[in-house]
C-alpha positions, 0 to 999 in steps of 0.5 A, a space after each residue: 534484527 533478523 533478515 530473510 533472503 532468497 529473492 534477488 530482486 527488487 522489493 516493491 511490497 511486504 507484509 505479516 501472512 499466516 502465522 508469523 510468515 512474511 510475503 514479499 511483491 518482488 519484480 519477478 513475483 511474490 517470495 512468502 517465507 514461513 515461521 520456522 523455515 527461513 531459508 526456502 521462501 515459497 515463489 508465486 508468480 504475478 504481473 508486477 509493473 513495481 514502483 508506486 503502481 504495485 502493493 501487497 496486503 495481507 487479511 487482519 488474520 493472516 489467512 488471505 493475502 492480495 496483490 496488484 500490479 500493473 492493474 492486474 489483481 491476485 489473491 492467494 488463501 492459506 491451506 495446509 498444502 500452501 498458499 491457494 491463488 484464489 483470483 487472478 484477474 488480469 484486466 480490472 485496473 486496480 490501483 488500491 487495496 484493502 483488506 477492511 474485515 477478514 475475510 474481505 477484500 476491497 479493491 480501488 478500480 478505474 472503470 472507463 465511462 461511456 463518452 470519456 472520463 473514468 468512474 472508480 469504483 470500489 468493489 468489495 469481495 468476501 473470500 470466505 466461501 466458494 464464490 467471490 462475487 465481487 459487488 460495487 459498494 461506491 462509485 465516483 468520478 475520478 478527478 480531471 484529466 484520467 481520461 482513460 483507465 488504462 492511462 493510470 500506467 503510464 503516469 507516474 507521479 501520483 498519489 493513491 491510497 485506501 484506508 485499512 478500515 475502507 472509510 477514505 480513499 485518496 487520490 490525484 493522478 494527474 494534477 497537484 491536489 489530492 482528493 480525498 473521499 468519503 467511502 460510505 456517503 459517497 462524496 468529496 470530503 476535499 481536495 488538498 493542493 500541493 505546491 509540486 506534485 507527489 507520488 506517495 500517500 498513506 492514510 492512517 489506520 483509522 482513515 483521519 489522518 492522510 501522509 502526503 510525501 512530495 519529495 523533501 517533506 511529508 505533509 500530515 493533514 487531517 481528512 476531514 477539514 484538510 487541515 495541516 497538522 504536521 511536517 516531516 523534513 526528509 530525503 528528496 527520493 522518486 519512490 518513497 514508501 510510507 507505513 503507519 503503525 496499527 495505534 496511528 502513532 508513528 509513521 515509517 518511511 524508505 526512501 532507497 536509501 540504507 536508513 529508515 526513519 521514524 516520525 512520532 505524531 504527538 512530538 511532531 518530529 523524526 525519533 528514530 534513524 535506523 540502517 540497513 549498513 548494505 541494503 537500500 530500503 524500498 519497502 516498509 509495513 508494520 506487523 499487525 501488533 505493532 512490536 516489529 515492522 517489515 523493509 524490504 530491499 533493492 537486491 531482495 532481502 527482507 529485515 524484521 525489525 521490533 518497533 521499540 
């Protein structure tokens, strides 16, 4: 295991960017550590609410990372000289993201409509030349009871997710049913009710499989006939943090605790608890080959561990 330090504040997100760098969304901002230089992690400042309504998602390659917090949206491009802000938009609304090609960003945003009630849309932005006009490739209601955009940042308890391909987006912001939508069509696969409501979902890199955590147990169903495949005894935790593997086979989650499990899909049951003996876990992401995965911590630093 090796641990990064540097930042001494709560880390909501991280990620793999560049050539073996790690990028970590703190409360005070965003803290990249480079390969070979450890111990004096670059610092780039961002709006960042923290909690479930933040994340931090790096480009399949490395070369582009993105951010969003508090529905604010930046973007960074790797140069030679450093880590280039290439948007930063302040009033978008953005609740999700994901890179679903390199060198192209796909953002999740609420959008008030005329009369009341919120559309989402998904908007994508392809990075690799001067311009990044962003153009609207789905548009769909958003469920009952989001009668404004902007009420998103008040909610607490709610699910979002976009799938790493951009084929399923998930949602429930003010209700116990999860939504799940077909991107492409666009339309409603289903809904999913839960028996309390939940604040934490991933859906797995293929975008067949949706992570539902609502508080003592994680549920898995498959997207498509919302089916339940699976369930996941685990800690009761506020703001839990969920991360599938690049083969879809396992699944990590933090609780805020100093442990951090592993739940194996075909076995349907928890193989692996490891600690962090004085660091509370409040983040967890796999690198993109699957050989180590990222946690983040409550006083800052980050560990690298390998998945096997």
């Amino acid at each position: 295991m090796q641990v990064l330090t540097g930042p001494n504040a709560v880390i909501w997100a991280v990620d793999r960017v560049g050539a073996g760098g790690v990028a970590a969304l703190a409360d005070t901002g965003v803290f990249v550590w480079e390969a070979g230089n450890v111990d004096s992690p670059a610092f780039l400042p961002v709006v960042n609410e923290g909690r479930v309504h933040s994340d931090l998602k790096a480009s399949p390659d490395g070369e582009w990372f993105a951010s969003h917090g508090k529905g604010q949206l930046w973007c960074w491009r790797r140069t030679k000289s450093g880590w280039e802000p290439i948007i930063q938009e302040p009033e978008l609304n953005v609740c999700a993201l994901a890179f679903s090609e390199a060198g192209v960003l796909d953002t999740v945003e609420l959008k008030d409509r005329g009369g009341g009630g919120v559309d989402v849309h998904i908007v994508r932005r392809k990075l690799g030349g001067r311009k990044t006009k962003p153009e609207t490739i789905s548009t769909f209601p958003s469920p009952e009871g989001l009668h404004h955009a902007a009420d998103l940042a008040r909610f607490y308890w709610y699910c979002v997710d976009y799938s790493p391909r951009g084929q399923v987006f998930l949602f429930s912001p003010t209700d116990r049913f999860q939504h799940l939508w077909d991107v492409k069509q666009p339309k409603l696969l289903g809904s999913i009710k839960m028996r309390s409501m939940c604040n934490e979902a991933a859906l797995s890199p293929d975008g067949s499989i949706a992570a539902i955590d609502a508080g003592t147990t994680c549920y898995l169903y498959r997207v498509a006939t919302q089916e339940p495949i699976a369930t996941w005894k685990v800690k009761h935790c506020y703001s839990p943090k969920l991360a599938w593997s690049p083969d879809g086979r396992r699944l990590l989650r933090v609780d805020a605790s100093t442990t951090v499990r592993q739940f194996d899909l075909a076995s349907g049951s928890e193989v692996a608890a490891l600690g962090l003996k004085r660091h509370r876990a409040t983040a967890v992401r796999y690198s993109p080959d699957g050989l180590t995965y990222l946690v983040g911590s409550f006083k800052g630093p980050v560990a690298i561990w390998d998945a096997e």
